[in-house]
C-alpha positions as CSV (number, residue, x, y, z in Angstrom):
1,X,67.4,106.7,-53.1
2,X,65.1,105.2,-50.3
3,X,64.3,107.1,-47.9
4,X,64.8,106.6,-43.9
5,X,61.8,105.5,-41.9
6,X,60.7,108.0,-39.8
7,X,61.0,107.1,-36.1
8,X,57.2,106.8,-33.9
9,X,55.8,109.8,-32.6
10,X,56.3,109.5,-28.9
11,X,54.2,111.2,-26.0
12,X,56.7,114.1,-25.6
13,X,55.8,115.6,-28.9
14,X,51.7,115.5,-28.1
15,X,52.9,117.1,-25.0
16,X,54.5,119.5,-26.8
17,X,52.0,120.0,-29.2
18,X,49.2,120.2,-26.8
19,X,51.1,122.7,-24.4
20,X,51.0,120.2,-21.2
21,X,53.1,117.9,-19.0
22,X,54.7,114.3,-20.5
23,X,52.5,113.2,-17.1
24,X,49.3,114.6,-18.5
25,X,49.7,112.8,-21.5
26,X,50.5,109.2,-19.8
27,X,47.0,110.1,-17.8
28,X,45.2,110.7,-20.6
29,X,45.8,107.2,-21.9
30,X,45.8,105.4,-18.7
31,X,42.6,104.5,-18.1
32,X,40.6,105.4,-14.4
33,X,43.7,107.9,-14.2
34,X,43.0,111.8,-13.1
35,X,42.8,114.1,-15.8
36,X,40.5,117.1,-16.2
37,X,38.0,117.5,-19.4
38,X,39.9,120.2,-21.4
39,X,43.5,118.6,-20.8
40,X,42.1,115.6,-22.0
41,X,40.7,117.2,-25.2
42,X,43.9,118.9,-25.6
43,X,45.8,115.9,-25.7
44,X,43.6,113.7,-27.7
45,X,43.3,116.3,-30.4
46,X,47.1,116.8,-31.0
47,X,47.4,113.0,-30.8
48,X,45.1,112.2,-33.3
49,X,47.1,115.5,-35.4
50,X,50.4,113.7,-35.0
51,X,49.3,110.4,-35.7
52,X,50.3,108.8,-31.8
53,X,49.6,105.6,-30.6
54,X,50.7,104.1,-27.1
55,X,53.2,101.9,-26.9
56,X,51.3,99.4,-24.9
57,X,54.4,96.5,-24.7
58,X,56.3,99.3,-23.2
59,X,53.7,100.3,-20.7
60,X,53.1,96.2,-20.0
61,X,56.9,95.7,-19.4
62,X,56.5,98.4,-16.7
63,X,53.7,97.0,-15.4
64,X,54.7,93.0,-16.0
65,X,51.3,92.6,-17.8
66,X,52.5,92.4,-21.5
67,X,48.5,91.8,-22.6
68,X,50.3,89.0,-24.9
69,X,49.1,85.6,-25.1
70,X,50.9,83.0,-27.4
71,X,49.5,80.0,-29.0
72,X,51.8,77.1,-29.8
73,X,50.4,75.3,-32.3
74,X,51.9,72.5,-34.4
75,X,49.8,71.4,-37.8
76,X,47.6,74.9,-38.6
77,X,46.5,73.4,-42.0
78,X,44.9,71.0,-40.6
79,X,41.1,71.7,-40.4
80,X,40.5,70.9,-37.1
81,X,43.6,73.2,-35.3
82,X,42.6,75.6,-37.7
83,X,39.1,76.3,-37.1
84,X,40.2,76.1,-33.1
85,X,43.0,78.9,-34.0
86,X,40.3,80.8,-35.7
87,X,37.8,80.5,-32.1
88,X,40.6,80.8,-29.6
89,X,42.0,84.1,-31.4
90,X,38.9,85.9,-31.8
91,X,38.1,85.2,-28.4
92,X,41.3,86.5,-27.5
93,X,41.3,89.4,-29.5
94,X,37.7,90.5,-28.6
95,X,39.1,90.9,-24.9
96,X,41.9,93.1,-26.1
97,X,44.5,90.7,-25.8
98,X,47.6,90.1,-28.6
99,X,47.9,87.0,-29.6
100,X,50.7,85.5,-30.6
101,X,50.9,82.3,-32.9
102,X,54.3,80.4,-33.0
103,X,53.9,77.5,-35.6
104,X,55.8,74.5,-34.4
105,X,55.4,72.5,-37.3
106,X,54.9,69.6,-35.2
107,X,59.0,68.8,-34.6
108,X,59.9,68.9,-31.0
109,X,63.1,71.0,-31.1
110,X,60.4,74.0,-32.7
111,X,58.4,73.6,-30.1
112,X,61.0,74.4,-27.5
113,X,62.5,77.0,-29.1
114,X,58.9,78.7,-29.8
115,X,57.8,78.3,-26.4
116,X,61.0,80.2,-25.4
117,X,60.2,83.2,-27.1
118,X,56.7,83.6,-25.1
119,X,59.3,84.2,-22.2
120,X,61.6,86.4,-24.1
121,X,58.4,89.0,-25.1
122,X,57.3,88.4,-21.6
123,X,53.9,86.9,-22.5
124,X,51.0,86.9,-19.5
125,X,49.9,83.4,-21.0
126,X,50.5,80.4,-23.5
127,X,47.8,78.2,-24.7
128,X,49.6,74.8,-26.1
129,X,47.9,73.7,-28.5
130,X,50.8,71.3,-30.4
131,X,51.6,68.1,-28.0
132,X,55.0,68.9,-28.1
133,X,56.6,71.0,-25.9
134,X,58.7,68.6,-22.9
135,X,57.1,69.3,-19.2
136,X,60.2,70.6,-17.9
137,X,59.7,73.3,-20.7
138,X,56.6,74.1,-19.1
139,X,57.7,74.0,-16.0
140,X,59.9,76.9,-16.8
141,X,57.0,79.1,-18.3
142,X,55.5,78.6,-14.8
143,X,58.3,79.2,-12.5
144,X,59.0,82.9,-15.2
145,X,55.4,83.7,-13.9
146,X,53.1,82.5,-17.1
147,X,50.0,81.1,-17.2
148,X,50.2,77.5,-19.2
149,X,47.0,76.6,-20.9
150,X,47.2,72.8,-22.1
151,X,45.0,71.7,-24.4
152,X,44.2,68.3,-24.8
153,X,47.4,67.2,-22.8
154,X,46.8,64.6,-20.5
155,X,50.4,65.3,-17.9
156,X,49.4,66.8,-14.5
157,X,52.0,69.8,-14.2
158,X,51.9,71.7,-11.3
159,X,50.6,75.5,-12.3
160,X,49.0,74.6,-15.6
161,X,45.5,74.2,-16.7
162,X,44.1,71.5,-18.3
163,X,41.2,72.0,-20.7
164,X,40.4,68.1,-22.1
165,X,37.7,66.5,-24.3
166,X,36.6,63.7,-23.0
167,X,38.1,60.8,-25.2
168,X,36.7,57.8,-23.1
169,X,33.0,58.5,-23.5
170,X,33.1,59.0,-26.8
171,X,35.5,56.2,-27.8
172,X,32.9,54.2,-25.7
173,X,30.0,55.2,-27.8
174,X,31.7,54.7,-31.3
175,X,32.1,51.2,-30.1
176,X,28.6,50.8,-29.6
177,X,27.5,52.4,-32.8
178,X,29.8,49.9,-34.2
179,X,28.4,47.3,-32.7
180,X,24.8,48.2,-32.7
181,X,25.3,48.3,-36.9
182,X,26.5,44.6,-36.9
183,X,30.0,45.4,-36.9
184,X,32.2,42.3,-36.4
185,X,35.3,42.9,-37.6
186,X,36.9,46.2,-36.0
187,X,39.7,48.4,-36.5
188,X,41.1,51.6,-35.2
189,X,42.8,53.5,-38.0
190,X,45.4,56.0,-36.0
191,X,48.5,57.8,-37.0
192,X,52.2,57.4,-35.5
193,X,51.9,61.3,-34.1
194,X,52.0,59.8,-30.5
195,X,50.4,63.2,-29.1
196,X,48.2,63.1,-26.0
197,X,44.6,63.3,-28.0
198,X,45.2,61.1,-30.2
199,X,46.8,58.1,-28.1
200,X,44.0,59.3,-25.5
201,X,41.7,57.8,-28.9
202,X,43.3,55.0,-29.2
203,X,43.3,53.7,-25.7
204,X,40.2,54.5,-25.0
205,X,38.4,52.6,-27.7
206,X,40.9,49.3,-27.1
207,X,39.5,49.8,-23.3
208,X,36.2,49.8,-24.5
209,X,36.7,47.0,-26.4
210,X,38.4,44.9,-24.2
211,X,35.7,45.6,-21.5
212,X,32.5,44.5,-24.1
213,X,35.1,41.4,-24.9
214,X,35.6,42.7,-28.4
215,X,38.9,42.4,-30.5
216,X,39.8,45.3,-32.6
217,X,43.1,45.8,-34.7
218,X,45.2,49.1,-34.5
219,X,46.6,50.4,-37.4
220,X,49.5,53.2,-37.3
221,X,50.9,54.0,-41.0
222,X,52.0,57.4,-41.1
223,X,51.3,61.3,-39.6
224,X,47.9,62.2,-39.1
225,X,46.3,63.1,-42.6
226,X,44.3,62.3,-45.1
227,X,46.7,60.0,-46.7
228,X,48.0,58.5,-44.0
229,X,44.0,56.7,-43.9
230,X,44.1,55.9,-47.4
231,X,47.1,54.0,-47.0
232,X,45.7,52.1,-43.4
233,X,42.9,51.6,-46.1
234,X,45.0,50.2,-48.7
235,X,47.0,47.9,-46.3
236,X,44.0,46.3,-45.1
237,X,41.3,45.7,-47.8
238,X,44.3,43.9,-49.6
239,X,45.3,42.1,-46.9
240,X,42.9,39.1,-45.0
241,X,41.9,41.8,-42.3
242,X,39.2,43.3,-44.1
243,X,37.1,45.5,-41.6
244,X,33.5,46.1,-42.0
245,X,33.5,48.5,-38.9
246,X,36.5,51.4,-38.5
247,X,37.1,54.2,-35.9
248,X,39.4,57.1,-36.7
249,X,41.3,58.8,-34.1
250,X,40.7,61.8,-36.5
251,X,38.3,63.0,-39.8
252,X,40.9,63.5,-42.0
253,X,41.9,59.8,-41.3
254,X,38.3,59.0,-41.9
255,X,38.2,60.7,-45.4
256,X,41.1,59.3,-46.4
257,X,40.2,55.9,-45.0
258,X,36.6,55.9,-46.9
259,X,37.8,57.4,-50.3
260,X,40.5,54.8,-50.9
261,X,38.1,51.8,-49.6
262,X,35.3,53.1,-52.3
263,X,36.8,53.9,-55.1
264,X,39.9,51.2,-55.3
265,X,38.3,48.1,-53.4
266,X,34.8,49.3,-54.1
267,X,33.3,49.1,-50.7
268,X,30.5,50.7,-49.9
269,X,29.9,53.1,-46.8
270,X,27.6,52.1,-44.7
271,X,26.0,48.8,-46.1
272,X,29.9,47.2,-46.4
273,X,31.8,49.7,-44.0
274,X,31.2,51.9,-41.5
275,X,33.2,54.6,-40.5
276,X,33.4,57.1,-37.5
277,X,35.9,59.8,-37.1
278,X,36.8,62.4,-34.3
279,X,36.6,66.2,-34.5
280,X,33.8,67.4,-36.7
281,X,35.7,69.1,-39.3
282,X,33.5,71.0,-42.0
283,X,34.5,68.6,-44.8
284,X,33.3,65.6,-42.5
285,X,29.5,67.1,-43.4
286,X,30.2,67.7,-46.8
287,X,27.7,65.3,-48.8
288,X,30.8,63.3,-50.0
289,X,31.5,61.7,-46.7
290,X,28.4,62.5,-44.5
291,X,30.3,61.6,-41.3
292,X,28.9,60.3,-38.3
293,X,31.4,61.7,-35.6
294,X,32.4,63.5,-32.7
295,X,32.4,67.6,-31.9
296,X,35.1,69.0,-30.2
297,X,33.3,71.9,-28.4
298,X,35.5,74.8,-29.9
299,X,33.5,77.9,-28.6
300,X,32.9,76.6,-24.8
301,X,37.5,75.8,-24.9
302,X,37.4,79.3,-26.0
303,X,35.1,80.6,-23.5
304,X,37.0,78.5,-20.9
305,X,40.2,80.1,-22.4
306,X,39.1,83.7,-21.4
307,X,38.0,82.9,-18.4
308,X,41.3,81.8,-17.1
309,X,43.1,84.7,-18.7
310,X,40.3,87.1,-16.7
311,X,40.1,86.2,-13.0
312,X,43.9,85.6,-13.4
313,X,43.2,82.1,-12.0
314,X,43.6,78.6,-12.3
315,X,40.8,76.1,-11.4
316,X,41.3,73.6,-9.6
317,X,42.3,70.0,-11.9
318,X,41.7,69.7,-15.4
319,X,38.5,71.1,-16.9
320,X,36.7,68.2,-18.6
321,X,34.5,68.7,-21.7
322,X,32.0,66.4,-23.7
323,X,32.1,65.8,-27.4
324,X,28.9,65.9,-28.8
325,X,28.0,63.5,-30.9
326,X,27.5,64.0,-34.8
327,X,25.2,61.4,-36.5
328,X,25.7,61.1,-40.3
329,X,25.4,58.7,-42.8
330,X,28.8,56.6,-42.4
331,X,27.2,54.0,-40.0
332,X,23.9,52.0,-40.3
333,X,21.4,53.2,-37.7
């Protein structure tokens, strides 16, 4: 027969077990509160006997500060979003917060119904990380009292913060490297996803392009993923538009992209292609792909992240970051 689960041990039983008030108790665990030395031994000793922990969503909800922060995020298995969840959580976690992730899966309708729940648990923040979620959803975080973290989001909503990698400056640069190798044949290898970041990609290289008076092909054949560049790989070596010079929006499309152009149409990366991807995922320096990218600046979002979520304030438009450049071996020097 199972047996019932036995309810938490509230404060009335340390009080009880520590001969003092409920109050004396809540001061005990409230920090800066008044308490005196052998009350507060008292109580700590019979807590620690009974196995008590404060209920610290309950306190929040009294106090509107929940301590909760969520994370909407929408493809964790990627490498990049998940090495950014890893950052962002420690971060978070190291400041005492609770973080909760809401996978989104990427779908829209998941999105909204995730970013509902951080008002139903009353959480003091959400960082979106998926490109999802509509603006009049987020309008509705702000006007509930949250603080809306974008990330990578381009839309100016009143009461967010923007935390952005700068997409034009580095699309601006791959074009040179691309050029500076003898590139003449150009093609941006992107994905149908349509979110901020990655369309951000996309124009800014055809900007750069069209500025330097260069034409460049864009090629959308699927989600953002490793096979998704194997097939914009496949379509174009057997077709006439064979590129010697190719930017992807991300690395995993780069992988993809290279693996499929070596080993089925035998090109070889760089003296007969040259490839540049976006994001500095760990498998981009593995010595199968040595590639010659762009870091997203995980730690210093992170830092940025806290920050916010510390003074309680938003700074003043969107806070603009550099990616750093990542030379490897994908592009002649």
């Amino acid at each position: 027969m199972n047996k019932p689960i036995r309810p938490p041990i509230n404060a009335q039983q340390v009080a009880d077990r520590a001969g003092v008030s409920r109050s004396a108790v809540s001061r005990t665990f409230t920090e800066g509160a008044s308490v005196s030395e052998s009350t507060r031994a008292k109580v700590l000793r019979a807590a620690a006997d009974l196995g008590y922990h404060v209920n610290h969503l309950a306190r929040g909800l009294t106090s509107q500060q929940s301590g909760i922060v969520c994370l909407l995020i929408g493809e964790i298995a990627t490498p990049y979003q998940s090495a950014l969840l890893d950052v962002v959580t420690r971060r978070l976690q190291a400041m005492g917060k609770v973080v909760m992730v809401l996978n989104t899966a990427g779908q829209a309708e998941a999105t909204e119904a995730a970013l509902r729940q951080t008002l139903n648990y009353r959480a003091d923040a959400t960082v979106v990380v998926s490109g999802s979620p509509s603006s009049s959803l987020v309008k509705t975080c702000v006007a509930n009292g949250q603080r809306v973290i974008l990330i990578n989001r381009d839309d100016l909503l009143d009461g967010t913060q923007q935390i952005l990698v700068d997409s034009s400056g580095a699309a601006a640069e791959a074009l040179m490297m691309l050029r500076r190798a003898g590139c003449e044949r150009i093609a941006v290898v992107s994905s149908t996803a349509g979110t901020p970041s990655i369309v951000a990609r996309e124009v800014s290289f055809s900007v750069a392009a069209a500025k330097a008076g260069v034409d460049v092909q864009l090629c959308r054949f699927g989600p953002t993923g490793y096979a998704t560049g194997a097939e914009t790989a496949r379509q174009l070596f057997a077709s006439a538009a064979r590129p010697d010079g190719v930017f992807c929006v991300t690395d995993l499309l780069a992988l993809g992209f290279m693996d499929a152009a070596r080993k089925e149409f035998g090109r070889r990366v760089p003296d007969d292609l040259c490839v540049i991807g976006f994001d500095d995922i760990p498998q981009a320096g593995w010595a199968a792909y040595e590639l010659t990218t762009f870091r997203q600046p995980l730690d210093i979002m992170a830092d940025h992240i806290a920050t916010i979520l510390e003074s309680g304030c938003l700074v003043e438009g969107p806070i603009n970051l550099p990616a750093q450049t990542v030379w490897r071996r994908s592009v002649r020097p």
